[in-house]
Rosetta silent file (secondary structure, phi, psi, omega in degrees, C-alpha in Angstrom):
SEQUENCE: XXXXXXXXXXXXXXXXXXXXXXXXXXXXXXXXXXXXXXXXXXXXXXXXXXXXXXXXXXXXXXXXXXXXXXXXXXXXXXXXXXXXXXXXXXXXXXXXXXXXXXXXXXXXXXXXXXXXXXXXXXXXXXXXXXXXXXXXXXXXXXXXXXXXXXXXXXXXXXXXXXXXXXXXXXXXXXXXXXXXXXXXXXXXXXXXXXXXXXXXXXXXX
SCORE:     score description
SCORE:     0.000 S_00000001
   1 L     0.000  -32.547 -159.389  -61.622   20.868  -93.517 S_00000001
   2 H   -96.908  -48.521  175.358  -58.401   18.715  -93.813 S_00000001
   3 H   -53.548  -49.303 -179.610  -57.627   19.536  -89.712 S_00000001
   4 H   -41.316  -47.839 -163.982  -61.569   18.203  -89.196 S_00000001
   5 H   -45.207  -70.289 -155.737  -60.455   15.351  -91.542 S_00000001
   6 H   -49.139  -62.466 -170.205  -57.247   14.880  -89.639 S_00000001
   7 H   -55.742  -24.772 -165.534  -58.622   15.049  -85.862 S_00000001
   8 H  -100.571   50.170  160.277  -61.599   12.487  -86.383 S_00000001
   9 H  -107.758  -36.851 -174.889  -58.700   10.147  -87.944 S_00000001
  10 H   -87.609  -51.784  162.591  -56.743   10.081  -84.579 S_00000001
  11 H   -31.793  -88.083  175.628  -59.933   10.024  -82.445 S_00000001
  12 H   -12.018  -52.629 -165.905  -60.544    6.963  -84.665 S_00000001
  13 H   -82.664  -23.562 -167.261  -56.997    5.179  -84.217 S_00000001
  14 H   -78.912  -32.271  157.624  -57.076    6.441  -80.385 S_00000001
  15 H   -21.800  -75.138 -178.045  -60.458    4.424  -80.162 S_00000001
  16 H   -38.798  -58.595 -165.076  -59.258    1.612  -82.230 S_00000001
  17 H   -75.575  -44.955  173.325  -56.132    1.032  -80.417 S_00000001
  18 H   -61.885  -49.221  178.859  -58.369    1.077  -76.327 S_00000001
  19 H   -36.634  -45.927 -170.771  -60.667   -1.107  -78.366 S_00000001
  20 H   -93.988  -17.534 -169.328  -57.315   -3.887  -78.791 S_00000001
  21 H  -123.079   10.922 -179.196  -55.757   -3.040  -75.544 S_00000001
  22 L  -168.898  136.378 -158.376  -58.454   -2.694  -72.915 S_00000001
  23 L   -84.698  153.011 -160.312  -61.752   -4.527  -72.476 S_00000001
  24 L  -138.321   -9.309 -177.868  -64.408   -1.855  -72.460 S_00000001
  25 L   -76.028  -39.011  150.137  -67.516   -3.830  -72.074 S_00000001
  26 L    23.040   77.066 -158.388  -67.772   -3.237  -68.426 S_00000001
  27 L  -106.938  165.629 -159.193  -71.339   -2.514  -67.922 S_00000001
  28 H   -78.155  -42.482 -167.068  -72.274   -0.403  -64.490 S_00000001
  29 H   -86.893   39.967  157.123  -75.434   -2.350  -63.755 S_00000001
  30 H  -112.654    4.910  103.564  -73.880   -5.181  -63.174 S_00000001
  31 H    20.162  -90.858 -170.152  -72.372   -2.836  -60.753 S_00000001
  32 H   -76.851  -56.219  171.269  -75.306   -1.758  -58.966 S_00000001
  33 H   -24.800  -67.806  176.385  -76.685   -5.777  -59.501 S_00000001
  34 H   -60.133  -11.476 -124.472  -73.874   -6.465  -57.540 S_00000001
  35 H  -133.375  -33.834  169.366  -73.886   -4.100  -55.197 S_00000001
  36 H   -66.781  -33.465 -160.426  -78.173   -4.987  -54.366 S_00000001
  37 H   -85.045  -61.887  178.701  -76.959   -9.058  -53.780 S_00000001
  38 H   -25.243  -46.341 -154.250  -74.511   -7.580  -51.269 S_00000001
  39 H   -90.395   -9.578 -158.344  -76.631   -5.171  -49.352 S_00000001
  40 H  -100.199  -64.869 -178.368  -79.308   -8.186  -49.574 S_00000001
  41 H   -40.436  -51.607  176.547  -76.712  -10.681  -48.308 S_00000001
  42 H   -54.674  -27.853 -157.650  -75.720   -8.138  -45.664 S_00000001
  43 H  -106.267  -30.804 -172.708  -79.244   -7.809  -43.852 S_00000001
  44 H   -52.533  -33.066 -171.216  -79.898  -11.774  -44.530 S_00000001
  45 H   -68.664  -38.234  175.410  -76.788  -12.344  -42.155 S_00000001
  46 H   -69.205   -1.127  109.047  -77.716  -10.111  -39.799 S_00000001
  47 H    -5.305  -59.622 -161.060  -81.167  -12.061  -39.669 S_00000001
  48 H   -72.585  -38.881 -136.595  -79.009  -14.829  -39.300 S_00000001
  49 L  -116.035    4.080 -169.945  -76.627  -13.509  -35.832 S_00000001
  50 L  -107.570  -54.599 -174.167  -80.293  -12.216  -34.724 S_00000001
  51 L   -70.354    5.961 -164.039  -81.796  -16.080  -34.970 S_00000001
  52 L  -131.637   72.891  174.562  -78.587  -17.641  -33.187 S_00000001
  53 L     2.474   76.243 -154.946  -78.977  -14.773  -30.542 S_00000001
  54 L  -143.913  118.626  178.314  -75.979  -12.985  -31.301 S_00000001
  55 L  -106.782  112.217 -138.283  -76.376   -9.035  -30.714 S_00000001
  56 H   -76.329  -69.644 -170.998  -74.526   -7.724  -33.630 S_00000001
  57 H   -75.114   -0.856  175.944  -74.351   -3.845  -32.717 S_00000001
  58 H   -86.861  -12.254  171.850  -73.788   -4.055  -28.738 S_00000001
  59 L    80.917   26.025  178.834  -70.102   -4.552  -29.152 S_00000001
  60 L  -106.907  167.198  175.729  -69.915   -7.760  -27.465 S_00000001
  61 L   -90.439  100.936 -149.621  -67.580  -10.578  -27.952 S_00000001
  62 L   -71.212  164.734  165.241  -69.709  -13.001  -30.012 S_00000001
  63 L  -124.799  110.771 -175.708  -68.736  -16.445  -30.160 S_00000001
  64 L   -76.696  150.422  176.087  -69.314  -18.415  -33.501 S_00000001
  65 L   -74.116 -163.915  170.963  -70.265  -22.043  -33.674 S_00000001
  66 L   -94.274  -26.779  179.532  -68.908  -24.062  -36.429 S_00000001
  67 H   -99.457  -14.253  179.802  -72.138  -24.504  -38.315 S_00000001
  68 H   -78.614  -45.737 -173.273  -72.828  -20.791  -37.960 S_00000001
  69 H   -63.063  -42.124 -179.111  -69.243  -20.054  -39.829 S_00000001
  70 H   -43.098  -52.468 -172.766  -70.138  -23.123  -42.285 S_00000001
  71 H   -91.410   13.569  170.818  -73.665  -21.150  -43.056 S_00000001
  72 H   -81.362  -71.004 -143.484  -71.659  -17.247  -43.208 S_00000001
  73 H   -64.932  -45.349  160.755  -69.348  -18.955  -45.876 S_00000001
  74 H   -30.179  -81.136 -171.652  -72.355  -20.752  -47.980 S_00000001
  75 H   -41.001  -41.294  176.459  -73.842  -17.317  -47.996 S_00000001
  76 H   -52.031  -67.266  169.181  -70.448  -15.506  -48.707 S_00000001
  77 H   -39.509  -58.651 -171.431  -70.509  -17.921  -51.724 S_00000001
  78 H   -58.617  -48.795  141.559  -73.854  -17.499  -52.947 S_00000001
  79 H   -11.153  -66.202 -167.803  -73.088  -13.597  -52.985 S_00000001
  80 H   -80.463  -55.467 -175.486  -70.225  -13.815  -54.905 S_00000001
  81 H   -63.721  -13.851  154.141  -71.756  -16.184  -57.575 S_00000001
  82 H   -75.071  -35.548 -175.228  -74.916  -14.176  -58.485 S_00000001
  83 H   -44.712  -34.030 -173.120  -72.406  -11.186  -58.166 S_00000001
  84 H   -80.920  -50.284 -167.388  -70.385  -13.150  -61.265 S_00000001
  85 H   -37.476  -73.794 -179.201  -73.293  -14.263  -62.946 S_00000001
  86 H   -47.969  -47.021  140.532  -74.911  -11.179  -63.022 S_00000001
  87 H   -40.040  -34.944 -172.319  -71.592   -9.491  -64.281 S_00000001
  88 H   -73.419  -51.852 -170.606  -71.151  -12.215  -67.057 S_00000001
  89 H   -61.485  -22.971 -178.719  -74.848  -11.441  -68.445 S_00000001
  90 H   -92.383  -44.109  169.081  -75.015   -7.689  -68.344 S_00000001
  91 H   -66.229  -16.965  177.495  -71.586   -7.670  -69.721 S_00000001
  92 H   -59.956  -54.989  157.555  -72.237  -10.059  -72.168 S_00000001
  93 H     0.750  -93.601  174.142  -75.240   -7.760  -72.992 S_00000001
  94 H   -17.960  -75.036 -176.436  -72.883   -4.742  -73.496 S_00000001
  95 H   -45.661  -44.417 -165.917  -70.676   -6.592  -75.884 S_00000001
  96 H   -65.994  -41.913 -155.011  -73.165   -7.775  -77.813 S_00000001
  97 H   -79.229  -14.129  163.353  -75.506   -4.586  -78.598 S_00000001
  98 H   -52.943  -40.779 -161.359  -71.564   -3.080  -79.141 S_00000001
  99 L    78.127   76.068  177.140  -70.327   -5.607  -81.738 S_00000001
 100 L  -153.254  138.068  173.688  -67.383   -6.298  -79.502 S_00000001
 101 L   -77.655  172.925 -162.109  -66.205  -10.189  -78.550 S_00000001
 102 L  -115.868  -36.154 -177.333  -66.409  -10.898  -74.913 S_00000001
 103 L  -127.336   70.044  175.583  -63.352  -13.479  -75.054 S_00000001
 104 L  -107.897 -169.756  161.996  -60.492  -12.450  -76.484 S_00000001
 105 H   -47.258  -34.217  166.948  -56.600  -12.023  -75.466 S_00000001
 106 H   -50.192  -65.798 -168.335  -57.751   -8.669  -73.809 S_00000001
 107 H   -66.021  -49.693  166.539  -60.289  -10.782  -71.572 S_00000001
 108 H   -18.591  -67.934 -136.044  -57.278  -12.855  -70.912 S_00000001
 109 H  -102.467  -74.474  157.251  -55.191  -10.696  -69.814 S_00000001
 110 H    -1.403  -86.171 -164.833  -57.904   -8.571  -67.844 S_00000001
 111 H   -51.282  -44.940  158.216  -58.992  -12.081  -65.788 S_00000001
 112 H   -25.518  -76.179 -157.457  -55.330  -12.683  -65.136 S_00000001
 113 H   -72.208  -33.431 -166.510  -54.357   -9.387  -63.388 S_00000001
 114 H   -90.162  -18.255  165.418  -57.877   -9.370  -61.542 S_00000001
 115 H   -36.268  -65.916 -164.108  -57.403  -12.856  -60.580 S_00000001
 116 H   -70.982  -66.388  172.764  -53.974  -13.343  -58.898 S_00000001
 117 H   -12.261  -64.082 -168.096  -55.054  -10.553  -56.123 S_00000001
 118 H   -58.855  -70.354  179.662  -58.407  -12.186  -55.809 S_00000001
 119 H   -71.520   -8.998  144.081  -57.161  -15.643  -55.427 S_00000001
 120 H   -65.476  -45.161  179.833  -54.357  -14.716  -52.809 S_00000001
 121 H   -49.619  -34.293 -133.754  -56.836  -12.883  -50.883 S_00000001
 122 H   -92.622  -52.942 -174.090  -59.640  -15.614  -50.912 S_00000001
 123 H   -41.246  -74.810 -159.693  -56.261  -18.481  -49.802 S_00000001
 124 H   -48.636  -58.451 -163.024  -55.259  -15.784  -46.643 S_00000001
 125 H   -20.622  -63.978 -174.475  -59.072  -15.635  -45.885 S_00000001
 126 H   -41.366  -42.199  174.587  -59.186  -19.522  -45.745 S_00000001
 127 H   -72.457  -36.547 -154.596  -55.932  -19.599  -43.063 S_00000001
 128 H   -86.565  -27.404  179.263  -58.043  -16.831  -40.845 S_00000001
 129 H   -86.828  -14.465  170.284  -60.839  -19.347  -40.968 S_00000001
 130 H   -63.383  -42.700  154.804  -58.511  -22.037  -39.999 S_00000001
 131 H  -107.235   21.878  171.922  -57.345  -20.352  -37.378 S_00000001
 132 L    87.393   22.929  167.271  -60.517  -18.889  -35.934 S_00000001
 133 L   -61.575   27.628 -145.273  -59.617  -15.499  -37.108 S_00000001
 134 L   -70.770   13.360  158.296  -63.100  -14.662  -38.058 S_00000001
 135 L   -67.368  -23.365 -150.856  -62.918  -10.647  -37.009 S_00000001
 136 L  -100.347  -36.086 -139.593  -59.709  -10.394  -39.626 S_00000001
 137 H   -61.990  -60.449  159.100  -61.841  -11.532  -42.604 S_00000001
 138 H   -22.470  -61.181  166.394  -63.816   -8.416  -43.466 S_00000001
 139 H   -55.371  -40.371 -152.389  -61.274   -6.337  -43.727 S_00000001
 140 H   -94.276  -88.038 -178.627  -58.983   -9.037  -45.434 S_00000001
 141 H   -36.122  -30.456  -87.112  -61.784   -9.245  -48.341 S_00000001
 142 H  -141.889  -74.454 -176.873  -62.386   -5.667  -48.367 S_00000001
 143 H   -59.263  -36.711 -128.036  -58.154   -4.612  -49.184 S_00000001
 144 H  -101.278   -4.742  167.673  -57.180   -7.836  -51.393 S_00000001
 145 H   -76.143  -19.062 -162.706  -60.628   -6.952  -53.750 S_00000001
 146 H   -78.855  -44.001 -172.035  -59.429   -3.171  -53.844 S_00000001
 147 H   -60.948  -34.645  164.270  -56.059   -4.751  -54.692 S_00000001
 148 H   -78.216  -31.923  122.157  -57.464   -6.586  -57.565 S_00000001
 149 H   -19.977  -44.868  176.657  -59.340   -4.220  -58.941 S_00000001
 150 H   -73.909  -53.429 -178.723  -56.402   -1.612  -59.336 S_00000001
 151 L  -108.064   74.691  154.621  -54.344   -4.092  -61.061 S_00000001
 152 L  -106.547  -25.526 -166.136  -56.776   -5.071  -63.283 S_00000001
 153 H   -76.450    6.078 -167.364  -57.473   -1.636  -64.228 S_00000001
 154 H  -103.058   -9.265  161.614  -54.800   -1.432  -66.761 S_00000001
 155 H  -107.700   14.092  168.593  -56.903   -3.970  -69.540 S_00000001
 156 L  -158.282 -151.174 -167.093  -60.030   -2.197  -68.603 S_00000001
 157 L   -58.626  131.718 -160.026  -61.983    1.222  -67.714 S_00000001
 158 H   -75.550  -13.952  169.382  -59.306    2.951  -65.734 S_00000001
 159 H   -49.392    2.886 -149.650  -62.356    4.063  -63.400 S_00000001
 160 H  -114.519  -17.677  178.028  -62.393    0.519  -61.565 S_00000001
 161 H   -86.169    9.110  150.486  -58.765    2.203  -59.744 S_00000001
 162 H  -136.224   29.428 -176.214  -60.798    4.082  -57.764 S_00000001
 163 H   -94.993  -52.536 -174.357  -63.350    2.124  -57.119 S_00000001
 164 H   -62.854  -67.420 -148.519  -60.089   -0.641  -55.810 S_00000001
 165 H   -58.933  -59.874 -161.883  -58.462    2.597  -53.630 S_00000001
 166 H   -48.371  -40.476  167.025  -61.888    3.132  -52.149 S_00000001
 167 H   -42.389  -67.545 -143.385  -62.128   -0.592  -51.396 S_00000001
 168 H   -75.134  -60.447  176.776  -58.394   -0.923  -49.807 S_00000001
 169 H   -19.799  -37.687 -163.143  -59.254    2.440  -48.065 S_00000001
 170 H   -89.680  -50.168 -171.411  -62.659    1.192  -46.203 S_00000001
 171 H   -48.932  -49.257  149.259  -60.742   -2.264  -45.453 S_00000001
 172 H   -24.798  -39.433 -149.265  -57.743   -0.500  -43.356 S_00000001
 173 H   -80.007  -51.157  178.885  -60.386    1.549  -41.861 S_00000001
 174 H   -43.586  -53.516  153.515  -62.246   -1.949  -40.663 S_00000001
 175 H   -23.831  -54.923 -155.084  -58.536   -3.244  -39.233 S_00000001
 176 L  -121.093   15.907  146.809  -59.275   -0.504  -36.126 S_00000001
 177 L  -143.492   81.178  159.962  -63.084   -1.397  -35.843 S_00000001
 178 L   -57.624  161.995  156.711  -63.144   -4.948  -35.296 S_00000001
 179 L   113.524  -26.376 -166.508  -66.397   -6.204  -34.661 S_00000001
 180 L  -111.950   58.015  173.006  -68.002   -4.350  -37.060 S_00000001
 181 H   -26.348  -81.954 -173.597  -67.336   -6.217  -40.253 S_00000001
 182 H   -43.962  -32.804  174.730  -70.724   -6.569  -41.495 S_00000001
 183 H   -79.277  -27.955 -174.133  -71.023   -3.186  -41.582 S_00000001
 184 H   -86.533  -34.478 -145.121  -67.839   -1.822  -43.488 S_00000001
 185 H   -77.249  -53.561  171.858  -67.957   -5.239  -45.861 S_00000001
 186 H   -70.054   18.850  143.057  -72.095   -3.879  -46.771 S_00000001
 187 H  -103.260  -23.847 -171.557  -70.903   -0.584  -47.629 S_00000001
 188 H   -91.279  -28.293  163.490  -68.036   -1.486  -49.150 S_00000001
 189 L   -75.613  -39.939 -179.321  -69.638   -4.367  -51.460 S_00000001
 190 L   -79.090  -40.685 -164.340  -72.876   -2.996  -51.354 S_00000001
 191 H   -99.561  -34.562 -160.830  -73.139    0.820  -51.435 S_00000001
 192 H   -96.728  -21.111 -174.913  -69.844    1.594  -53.025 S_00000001
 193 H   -73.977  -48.463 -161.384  -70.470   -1.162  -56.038 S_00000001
 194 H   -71.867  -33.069 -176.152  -74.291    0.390  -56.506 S_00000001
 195 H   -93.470   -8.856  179.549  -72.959    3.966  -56.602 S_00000001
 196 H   -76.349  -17.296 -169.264  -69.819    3.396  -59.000 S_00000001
 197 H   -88.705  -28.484  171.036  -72.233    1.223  -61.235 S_00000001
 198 H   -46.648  -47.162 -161.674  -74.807    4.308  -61.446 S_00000001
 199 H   -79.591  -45.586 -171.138  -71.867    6.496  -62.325 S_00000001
 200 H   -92.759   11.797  163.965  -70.389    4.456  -65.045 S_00000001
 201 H   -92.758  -15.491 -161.313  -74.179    3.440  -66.621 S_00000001
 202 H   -91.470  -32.815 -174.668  -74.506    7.134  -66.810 S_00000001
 203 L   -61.108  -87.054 -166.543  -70.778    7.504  -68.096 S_00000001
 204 L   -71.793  -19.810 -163.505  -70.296    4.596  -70.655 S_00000001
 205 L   -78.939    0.000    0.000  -73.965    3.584  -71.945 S_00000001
């Protein structure tokens, strides 16, 4: 009885203490949320390279205007800001029906480490659109989110490191099949976000 005692006291403190050192609120379907605005994003563009006669899958060497890159990066944008949105509210969600704050030193710390990655990556993009790299980018999003993810994962579910490998992993793979951007960047935002957020809704709820 006193070992029973004993074990659910260190379950308890081992709880306690990932409770203070690593945000846990992480909820999957904003995951899979993200991971639908991608794959959504993904077919609008190719919509898009279809109305400015641009044949996406023939392997030719397209040539973008200037208002066609202007209305990829609007879109790029929109994409990532329901993706955050959609993350703040389901995570908020999480926290809440948990009892857990949402903004502490933890979140801090988290937003940091996932940050600095994120915001070198987005700055490199920005020179490849500057210099008309626009073949590089896909890939270039693809590693420096994988990169941000991993070190992030150390304030939050250590599952998000291999969700980041998988990431850097597809982005290399894009590096040796230029052209086809759209295609690794909607699996790797789209497909790989919808099945890690199934697996951690099934995992964590």
């Amino acid at each position: 009885m006193e070992s029973k005692n004993y074990h659910e006291d260190l379950s308890h403190i081992r709880s306690m203490m990932e409770r203070s050192s690593r945000f846990i609120s992480l909820s999957g379907l904003s995951g899979v949320f993200a991971g639908l605005v991608a794959l959504a994003g993904a077919v609008y563009v190719y919509f898009v390279f279809q109305r400015e006669g641009i044949s996406y899958f023939e392997g030719n060497r397209n040539v973008f205007s200037l208002g066609l890159v202007k209305e990829l990066s609007l879109i790029g944008f929109a994409i990532l800001a329901l993706a955050l949105l959609s993350g703040y509210y389901f995570t908020a969600r999480k926290s809440k029906a948990n009892n857990l704050k949402i903004w502490d030193k933890t979140t801090q710390r988290l937003l940091f480490n996932f940050g600095v990655p994120l915001l070198t990556g987005a700055l490199f993009c920005l020179g490849l659109l500057y210099h008309h790299l626009f073949v590089l980018i896909a890939p270039a999003t693809l590693i420096f989110y994988g990169l941000a993810l991993i070190n992030a994962e150390k304030y939050t579910l250590t599952d998000v490191k291999y969700l980041g490998y998988c990431q850097i992993i597809l982005g290399l793979l894009a590096f040796f099949f230029l052209g086809w951007g759209l295609v690794f960047w909607a699996f790797g935002f789209g497909v790989l976000h919808i099945v890690y957020g199934l697996m951690m809704y099934k995992k964590y709820r």
